[in-house]
C-alpha positions in Angstrom: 0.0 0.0 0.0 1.4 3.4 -1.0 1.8 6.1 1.7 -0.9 8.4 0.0 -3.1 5.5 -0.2 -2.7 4.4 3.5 -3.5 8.5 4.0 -7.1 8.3 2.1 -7.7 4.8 4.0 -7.1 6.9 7.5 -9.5 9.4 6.4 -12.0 6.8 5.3 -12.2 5.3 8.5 -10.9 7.8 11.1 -7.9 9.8 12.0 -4.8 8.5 13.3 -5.5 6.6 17.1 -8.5 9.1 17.7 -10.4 7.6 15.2 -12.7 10.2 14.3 -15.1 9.1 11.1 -15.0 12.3 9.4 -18.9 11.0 7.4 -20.7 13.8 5.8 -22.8 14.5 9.1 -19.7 14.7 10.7 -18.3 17.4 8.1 -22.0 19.3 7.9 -21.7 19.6 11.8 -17.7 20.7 11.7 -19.1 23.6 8.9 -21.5 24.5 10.7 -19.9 25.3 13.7 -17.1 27.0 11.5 -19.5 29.6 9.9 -20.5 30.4 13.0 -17.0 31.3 14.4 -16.7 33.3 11.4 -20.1 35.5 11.7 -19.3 36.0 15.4 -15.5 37.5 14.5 -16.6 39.3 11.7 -19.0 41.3 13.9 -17.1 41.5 17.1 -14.3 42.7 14.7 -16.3 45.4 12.9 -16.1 43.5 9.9 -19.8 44.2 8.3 -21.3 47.4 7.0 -22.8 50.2 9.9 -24.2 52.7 7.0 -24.2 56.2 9.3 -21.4 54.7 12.0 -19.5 58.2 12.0 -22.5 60.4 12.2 -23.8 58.3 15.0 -20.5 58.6 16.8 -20.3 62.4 15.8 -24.0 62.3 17.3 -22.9 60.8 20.9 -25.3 57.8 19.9 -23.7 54.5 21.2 -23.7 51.3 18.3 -25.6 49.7 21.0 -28.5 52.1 22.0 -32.2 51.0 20.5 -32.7 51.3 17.5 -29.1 52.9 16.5 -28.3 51.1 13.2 -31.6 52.2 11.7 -31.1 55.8 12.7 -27.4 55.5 10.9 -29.1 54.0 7.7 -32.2 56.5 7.4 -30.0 59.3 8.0 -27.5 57.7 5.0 -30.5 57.5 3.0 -29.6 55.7 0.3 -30.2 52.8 -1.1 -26.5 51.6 -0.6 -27.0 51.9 3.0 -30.5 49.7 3.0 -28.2 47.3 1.5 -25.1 47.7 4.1 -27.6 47.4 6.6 -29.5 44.4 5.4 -25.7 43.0 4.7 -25.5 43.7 8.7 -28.5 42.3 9.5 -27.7 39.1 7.6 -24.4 37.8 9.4 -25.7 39.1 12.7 -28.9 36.9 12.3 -26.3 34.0 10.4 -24.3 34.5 14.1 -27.1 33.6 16.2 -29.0 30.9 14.4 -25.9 28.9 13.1 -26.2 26.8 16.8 -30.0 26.4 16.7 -29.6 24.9 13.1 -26.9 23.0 13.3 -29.0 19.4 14.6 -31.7 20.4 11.7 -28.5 20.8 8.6 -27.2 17.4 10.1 -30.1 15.4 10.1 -31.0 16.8 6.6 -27.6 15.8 5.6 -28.4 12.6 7.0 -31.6 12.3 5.2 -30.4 12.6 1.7 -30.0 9.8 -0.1 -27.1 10.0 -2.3 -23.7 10.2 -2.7 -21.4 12.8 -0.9 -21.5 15.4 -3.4 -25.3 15.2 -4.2 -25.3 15.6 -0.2 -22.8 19.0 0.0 -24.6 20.3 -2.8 -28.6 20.1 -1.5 -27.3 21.2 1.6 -25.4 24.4 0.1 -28.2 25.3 -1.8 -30.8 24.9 1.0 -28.4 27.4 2.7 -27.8 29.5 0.3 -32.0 30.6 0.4 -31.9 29.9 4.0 -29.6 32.7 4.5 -30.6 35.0 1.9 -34.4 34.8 3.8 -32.8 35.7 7.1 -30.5 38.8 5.2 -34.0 40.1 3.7 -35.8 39.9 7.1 -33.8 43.1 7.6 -36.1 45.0 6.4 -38.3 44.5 9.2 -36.9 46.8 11.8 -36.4 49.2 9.4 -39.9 49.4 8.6 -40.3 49.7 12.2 -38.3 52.6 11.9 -40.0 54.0 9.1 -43.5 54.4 10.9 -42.7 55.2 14.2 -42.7 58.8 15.4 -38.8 59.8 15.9 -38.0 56.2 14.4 -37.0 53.2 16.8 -34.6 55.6 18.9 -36.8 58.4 19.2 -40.0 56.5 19.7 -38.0 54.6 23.1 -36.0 57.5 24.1 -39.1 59.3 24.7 -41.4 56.2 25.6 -38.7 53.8 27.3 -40.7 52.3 30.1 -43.9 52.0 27.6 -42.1 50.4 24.4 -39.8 48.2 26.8 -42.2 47.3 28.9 -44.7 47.1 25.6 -42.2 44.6 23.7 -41.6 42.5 26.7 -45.1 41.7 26.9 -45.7 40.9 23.3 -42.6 39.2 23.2 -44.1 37.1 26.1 -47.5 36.3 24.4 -45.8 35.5 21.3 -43.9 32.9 23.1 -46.8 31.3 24.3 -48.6 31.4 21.6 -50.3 28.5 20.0 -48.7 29.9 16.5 -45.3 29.9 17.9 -45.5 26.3 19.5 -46.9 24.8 16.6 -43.9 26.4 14.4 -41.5 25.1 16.7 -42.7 21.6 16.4 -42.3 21.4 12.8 -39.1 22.9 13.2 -38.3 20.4 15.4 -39.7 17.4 13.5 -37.7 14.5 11.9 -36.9 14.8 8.2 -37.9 12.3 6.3 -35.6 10.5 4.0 -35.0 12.6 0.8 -32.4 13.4 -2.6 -33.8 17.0 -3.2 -31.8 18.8 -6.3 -30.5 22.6 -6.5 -34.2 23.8 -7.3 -36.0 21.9 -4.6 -33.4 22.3 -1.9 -33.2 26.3 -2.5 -37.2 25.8 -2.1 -36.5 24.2 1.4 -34.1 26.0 2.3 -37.0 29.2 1.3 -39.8 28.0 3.2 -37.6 26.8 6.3 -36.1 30.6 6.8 -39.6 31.9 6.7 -40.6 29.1 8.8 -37.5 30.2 11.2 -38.4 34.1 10.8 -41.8 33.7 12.3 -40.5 31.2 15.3 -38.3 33.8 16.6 -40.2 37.1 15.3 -40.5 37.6 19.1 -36.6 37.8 20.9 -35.3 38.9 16.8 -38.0 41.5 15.7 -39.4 42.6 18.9 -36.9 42.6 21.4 -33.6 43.1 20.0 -34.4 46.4 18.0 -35.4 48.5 20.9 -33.0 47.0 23.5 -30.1 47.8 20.8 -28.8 45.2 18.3 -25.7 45.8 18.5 -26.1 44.6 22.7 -23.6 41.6 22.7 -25.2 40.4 25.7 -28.7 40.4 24.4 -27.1 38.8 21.3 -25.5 36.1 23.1 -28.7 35.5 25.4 -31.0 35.3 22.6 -28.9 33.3 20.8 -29.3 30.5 24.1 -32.8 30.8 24.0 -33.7 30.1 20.1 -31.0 27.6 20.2 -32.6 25.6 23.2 -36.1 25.7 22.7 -35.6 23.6 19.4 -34.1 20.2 21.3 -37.1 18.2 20.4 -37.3 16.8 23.9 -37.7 20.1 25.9 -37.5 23.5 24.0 -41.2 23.9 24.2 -40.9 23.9 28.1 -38.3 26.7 27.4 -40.4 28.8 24.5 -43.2 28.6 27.7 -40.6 29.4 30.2 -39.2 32.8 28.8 -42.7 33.8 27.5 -44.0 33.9 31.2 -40.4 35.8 32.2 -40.6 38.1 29.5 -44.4 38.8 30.0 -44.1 39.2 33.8 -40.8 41.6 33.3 -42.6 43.4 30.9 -46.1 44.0 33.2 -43.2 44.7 35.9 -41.6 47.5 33.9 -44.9 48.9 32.4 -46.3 48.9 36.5 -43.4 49.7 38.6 -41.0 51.9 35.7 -38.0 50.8 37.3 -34.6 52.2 36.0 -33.2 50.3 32.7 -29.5 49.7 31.7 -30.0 51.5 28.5 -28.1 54.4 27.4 -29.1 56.8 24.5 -26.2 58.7 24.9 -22.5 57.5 25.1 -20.9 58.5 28.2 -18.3 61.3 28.7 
């Protein structure tokens, strides 16, 4: 046996003494986890457009304060900056739903039936539209911003105990919605054994984003816009709880859990208007 054959053999069926079976769930799990490093650096780095960054600094208005990155876009005003924002919106959203869908992109790797390449290229397809749906759904909070009076920033610097408390509440009754519980269960449902081509896979891949858009419309549309998107802790705290409430055996128990937290917080801020950790202005 040649040495490059006895290399290929190793790789077949594990590596070296550790004996790690690199199959293609294996590799789909392992790319998975990759992007994700890669969305988190490239935002903890600075590495994505922020359309209307130095007027915002100019303005005193920390990256972090509700409804910031909208006010940066709409005073931009173009339509490069919708993009650069949607661009933004995109990896920030890639960052946090990477974990929750890495069991789903294994066991849909799992499912195909096929050879290796068929696998790798169903699965890039489905999320290549995947992605692409989550980018788009920027366009959300900026229609948020659009109709409120004084936009997302203005609207909760003026109203913070109302829209805070407001958001926590409807974030809490989506939660416990029968809409959202039903969503999640399909979410969280087996796949059945397929071989979807390019055109069917970027179909899935489509309806699942959607489907994953209106799961989380609560902590992603709701709350994160007017506690600040650019809040690394509410990133990394939202990114737990969308991740955990799809384990099939107990993320409904947790979807339930934070909607009674978030609805009781929010009655709690609306009745009692305690003080809030959120700045509007950066500190001198």
């Amino acid at each position: 046996m040649s040495f490059s054959t006895e290399i290929a053999d190793r790789m077949r069926h594990g590596v070296g003494s550790f004996g790690i079976d690199f199959d293609r769930t294996t590799t789909a799990v392992v790319a998975m986890i990759g992007l994700d490093v890669l969305w988190w650096v490239m935002l903890y780095n600075g590495n994505v457009p922020m359309p209307g960054m130095m007027w915002l600094m100019d303005q005193g208005v920390p990256m972090a304060a509700p409804g910031a990155m909208e006010l940066g876009v709409f005073h931009v005003g173009t339509f490069g900056a919708v993009v650069g924002y949607v661009s933004m919106w995109g990896v920030m959203m890639w960052a946090m739903m990477h974990p929750a869908m890495i069991r789903f992109t294994r066991e849909y790797v799992a499912a195909y039936e096929g050879t290796a390449v068929g696998a790798t290229t169903a699965v890039t397809a489905f999320l290549t539209s995947y992605h692409l749906v989550w980018a788009l759904s920027g366009v959300i909070p900026l229609g948020f911003h659009a109709i409120l009076p004084g936009g997302i920033y203005g609207f909760t610097q003026a109203h913070t105990h109302l829209v805070i408390g407001g958001v926590l509440v409807l974030t809490g009754l989506y939660q416990l919605s029968s809409f959202k519980r039903c969503r999640l269960r399909a979410c969280c449902a087996r796949i059945d054994p397929h071989s979807q081509d390019v055109v069917a896979a970027l179909k899935k891949g489509f309806d699942h984003g959607i489907s994953c858009v209106l799961i989380c419309f609560g902590p992603f549309f709701l709350l994160m816009p007017f506690f600040g998107e650019m809040n690394f802790f509410w990133m990394i705290a939202l990114t737990g709880v969308v991740t955990i409430e799809r384990l099939p055996d107990w993320g409904r128990e947790l979807a339930i859990a934070t909607g009674i937290v978030a609805l009781v917080a929010g009655l709690g801020v609306l009745v009692f208007q305690p003080d809030l950790p959120i700045a509007f202005t950066m500190l001198m």
